[in-house]
C-alpha positions in Angstrom: 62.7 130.6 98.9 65.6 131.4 101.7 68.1 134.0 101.9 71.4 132.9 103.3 74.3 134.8 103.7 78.4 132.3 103.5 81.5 135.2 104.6 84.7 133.4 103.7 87.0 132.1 106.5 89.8 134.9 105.2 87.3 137.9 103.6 90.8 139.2 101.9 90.8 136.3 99.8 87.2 136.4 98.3 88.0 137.9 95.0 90.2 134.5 94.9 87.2 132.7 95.5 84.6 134.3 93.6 87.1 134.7 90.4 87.6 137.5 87.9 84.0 139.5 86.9 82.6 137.1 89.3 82.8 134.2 87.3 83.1 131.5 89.6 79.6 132.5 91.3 77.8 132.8 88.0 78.6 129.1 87.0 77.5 128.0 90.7 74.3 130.2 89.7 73.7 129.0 86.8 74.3 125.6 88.2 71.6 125.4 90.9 69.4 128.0 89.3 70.0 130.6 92.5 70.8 134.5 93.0 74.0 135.0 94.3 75.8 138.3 95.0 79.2 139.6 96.1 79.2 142.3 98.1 82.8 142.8 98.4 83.4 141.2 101.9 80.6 138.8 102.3 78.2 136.6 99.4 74.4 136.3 99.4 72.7 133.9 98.1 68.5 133.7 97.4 66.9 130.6 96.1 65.2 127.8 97.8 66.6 126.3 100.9 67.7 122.9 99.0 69.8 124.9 96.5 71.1 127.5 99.0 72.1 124.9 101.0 74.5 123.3 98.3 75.8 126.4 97.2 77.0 127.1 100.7 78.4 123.3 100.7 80.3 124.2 97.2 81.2 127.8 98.5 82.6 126.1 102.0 85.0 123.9 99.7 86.5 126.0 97.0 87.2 128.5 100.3 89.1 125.9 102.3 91.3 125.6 99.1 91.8 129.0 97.9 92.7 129.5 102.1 95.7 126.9 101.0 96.8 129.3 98.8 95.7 127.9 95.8 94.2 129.4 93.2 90.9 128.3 91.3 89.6 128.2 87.9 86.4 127.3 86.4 87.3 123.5 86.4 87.6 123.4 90.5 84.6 124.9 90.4 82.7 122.5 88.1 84.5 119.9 90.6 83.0 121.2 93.8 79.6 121.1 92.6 80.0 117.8 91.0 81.0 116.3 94.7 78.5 118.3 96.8 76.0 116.9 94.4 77.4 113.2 95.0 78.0 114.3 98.7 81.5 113.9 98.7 82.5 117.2 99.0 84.5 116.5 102.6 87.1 115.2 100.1 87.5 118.1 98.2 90.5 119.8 99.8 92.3 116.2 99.6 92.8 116.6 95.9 95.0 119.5 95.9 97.3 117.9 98.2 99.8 116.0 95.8 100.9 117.6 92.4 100.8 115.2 90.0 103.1 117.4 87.4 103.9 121.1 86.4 102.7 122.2 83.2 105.3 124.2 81.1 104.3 127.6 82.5 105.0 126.0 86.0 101.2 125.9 86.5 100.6 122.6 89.2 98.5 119.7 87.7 96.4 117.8 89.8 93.2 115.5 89.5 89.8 117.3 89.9 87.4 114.9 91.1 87.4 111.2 92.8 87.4 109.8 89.8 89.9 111.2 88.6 91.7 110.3 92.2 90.7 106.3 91.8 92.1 106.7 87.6 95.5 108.2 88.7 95.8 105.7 91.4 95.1 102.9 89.1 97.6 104.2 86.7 100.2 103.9 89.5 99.7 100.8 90.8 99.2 98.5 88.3 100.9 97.6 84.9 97.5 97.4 82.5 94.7 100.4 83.4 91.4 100.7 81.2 89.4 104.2 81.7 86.0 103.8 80.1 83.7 107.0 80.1 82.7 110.2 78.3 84.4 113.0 76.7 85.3 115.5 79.2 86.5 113.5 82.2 90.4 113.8 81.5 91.4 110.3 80.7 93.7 111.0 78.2 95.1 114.3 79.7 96.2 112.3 83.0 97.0 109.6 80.8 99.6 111.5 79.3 100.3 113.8 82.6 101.2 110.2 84.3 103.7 109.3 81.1 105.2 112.5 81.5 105.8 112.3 85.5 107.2 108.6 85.0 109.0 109.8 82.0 110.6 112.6 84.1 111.0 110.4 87.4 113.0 107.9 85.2 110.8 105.2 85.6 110.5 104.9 81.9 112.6 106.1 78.6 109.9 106.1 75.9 106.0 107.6 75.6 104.1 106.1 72.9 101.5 107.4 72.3 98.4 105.8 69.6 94.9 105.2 68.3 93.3 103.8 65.7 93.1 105.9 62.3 89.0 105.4 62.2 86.8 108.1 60.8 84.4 109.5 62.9 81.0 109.9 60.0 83.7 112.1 57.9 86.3 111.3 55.4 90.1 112.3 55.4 90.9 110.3 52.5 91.2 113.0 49.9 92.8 115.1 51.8 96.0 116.6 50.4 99.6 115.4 51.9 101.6 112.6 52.4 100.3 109.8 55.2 101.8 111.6 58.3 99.5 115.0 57.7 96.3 112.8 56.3 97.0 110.9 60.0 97.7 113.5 62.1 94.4 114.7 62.2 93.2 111.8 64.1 95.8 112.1 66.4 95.2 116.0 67.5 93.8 115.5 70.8 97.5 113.7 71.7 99.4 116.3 70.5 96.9 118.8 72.7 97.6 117.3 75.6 101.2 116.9 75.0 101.5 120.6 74.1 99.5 121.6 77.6 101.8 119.8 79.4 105.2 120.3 77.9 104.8 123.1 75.7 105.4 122.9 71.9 109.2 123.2 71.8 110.0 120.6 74.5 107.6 118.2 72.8 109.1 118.6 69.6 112.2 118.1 70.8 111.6 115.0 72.1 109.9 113.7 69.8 112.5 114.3 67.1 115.1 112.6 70.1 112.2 109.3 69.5 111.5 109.8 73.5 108.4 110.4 72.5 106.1 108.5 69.7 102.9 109.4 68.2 101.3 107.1 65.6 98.4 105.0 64.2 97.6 102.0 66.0 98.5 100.0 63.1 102.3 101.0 63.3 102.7 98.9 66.8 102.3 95.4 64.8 105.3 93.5 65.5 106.6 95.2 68.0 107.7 94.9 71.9 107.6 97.9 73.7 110.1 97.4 76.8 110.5 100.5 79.5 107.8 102.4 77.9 104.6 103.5 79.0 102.3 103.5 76.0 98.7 104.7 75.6 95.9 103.6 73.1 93.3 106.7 73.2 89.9 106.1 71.2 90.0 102.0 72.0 86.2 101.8 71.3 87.1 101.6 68.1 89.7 99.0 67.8 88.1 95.4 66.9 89.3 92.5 68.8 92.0 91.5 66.2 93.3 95.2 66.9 92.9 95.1 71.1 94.9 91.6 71.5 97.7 92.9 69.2 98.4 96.1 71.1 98.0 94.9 74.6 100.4 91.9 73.4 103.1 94.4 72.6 103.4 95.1 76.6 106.8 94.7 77.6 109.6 94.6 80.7 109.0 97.7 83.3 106.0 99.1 81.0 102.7 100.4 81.6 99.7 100.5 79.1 96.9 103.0 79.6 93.6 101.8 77.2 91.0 104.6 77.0 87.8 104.9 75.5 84.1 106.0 75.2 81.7 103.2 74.6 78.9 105.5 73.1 81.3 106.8 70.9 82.1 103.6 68.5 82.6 104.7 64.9 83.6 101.2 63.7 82.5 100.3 60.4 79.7 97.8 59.7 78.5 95.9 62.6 82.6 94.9 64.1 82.3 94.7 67.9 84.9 96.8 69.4 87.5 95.4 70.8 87.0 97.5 74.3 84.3 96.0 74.9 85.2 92.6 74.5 88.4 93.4 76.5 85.8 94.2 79.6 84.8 90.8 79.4 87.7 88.9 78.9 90.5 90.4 80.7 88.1 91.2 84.2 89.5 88.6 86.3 93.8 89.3 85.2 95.4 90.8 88.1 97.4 94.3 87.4 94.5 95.2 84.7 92.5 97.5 86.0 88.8 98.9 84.9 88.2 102.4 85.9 84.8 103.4 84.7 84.0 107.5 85.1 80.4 108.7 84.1 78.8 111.9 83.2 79.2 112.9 86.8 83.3 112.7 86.3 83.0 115.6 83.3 85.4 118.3 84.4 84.2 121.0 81.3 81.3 123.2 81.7 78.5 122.1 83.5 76.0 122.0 80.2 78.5 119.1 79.2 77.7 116.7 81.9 73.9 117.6 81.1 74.3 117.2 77.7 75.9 113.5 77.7 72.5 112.5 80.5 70.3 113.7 78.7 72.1 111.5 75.1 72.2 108.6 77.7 68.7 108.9 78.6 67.5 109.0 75.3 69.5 106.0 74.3 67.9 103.8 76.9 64.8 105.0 75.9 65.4 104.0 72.4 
């Protein structure tokens, strides 16, 4: 066991640092399984010298950003703890440095961890981007936060936004309503992320203008999307029939963003999915890019990341 003691370059901001009730220090805590105090002008941490030596790595990071007058939240946290772990955490400060977008309260967006970096990068640099990975590492929140920024740069005039209508083990088919509210449950997680970003009124409004589309996958048949930048969320579960006919709908000054989990396929039957066929077939086009993020890239609570090891453990196992 070791006793170390971290005082923060500025001791006026450590409430900044060690957030509201002391929040921030009980996630790092929990994380590495330490005690960690705050004193009021100085934070001490017991636990063995491995962990006490990440905690100060973690605690040396979030300080050199809230000492760039930025404020932190649970998510930065998570962040730092995730790159000190993968020994990356030199980087850290170099993801607050561009704003990708302000949110409608004004609140700065930017990307969390490397992955996130290399995904967001991808996104701007080439016409077709694939982000394969778990739940939890912000692929279709930047997808959208990228369509927005473009949208508002003038790059493009339309956001479409889609997936495919598949049930996930529970059915929707007797629901009441016409087909837009038996639909719209699947699309929820795109109208979050729309709402985070532009706020309810703004989004509605746009999307009533048409600037902004959100429908089933099976509504882009036939169609040619030209100065748009279009997203297909959920793409594990598109079969192969499904994947050609929406990247085929790419058109003049576009981009396409194709996300997807491959644990999470919920296609009936035995159908392959059509992501990962896409992998294989579409690996050596130039301007497609594969961004893979893993349980490492998770951005929610720490017990998230664990959970989705400990799933892919047990699956290779099995």
């Amino acid at each position: 066991m070791a006793q170390t003691t971290f005082i923060p370059t500025n001791p006026e901001n450590i409430q900044k640092l060690v957030g509201v009730n002391d929040h921030n220090l009980m996630l790092i805590a929990e994380n590495y399984d330490i005690s960690i105090t705050d004193t009021g002008s100085e934070i001490l941490i017991d636990g063995s010298a491995e962990n006490t030596e990440k905690v100060i790595a973690v605690l040396k990071a979030l300080d050199s950003v809230v000492n760039s007058n930025i404020n932190i939240g649970s998510a930065d946290v998570v962040s730092a703890i995730k790159m000190v772990d993968k020994g990356t955490s030199e980087y850290f400060l170099d993801l607050y440095k561009e704003i990708l977008i302000r949110d409608a309260k004004g609140k700065p967006i930017r990307v969390k961890n490397m992955g996130q970096k290399k995904y967001v990068e991808a996104i701007q640099k080439n016409d077709v981007v694939f982000g394969i990975g778990p739940a939890g590492t912000g692929k279709t929140f930047l997808a959208v936060v990228c369509a927005i920024a473009a949208f508002k740069k003038g790059e493009v005039s339309k956001i479409v936004l889609t997936r495919p209508a598949v049930e996930a083990g529970e059915s929707l088919g007797f629901l009441p309503g016409d087909l837009k509210e038996k639909v719209d449950p699947y699309l929820r997680p795109i109208y979050d992320s729309l709402y985070a970003v532009l706020g309810t009124n703004t989004t509605e409004h746009l999307m009533e203008r048409g600037v902004i589309e959100v429908a089933p996958l099976a509504y882009m048949r036939g169609r040619t999307l030209d100065d748009a930048f279009v997203i297909l969320d959920e793409a594990q579960n598109t079969t192969d029939a499904q994947m050609k006919m929406f990247l085929t709908r790419l058109g003049f000054n576009s981009k396409m963003i194709v996300n997807g989990d491959m644990t999470q396929v919920d296609l009936p039957g035995r159908q392959r999915s059509g992501l990962i066929d896409a992998q294989h077939i579409l690996q050596n086009i130039k301007q497609i890019k594969f961004i893979h993020f893993s349980a490492s890239d998770v951005v929610r609570h720490p017990i998230v990341a664990k959970i989705i090891s400990a799933y892919e453990k047990e699956d290779e196992r099995n």
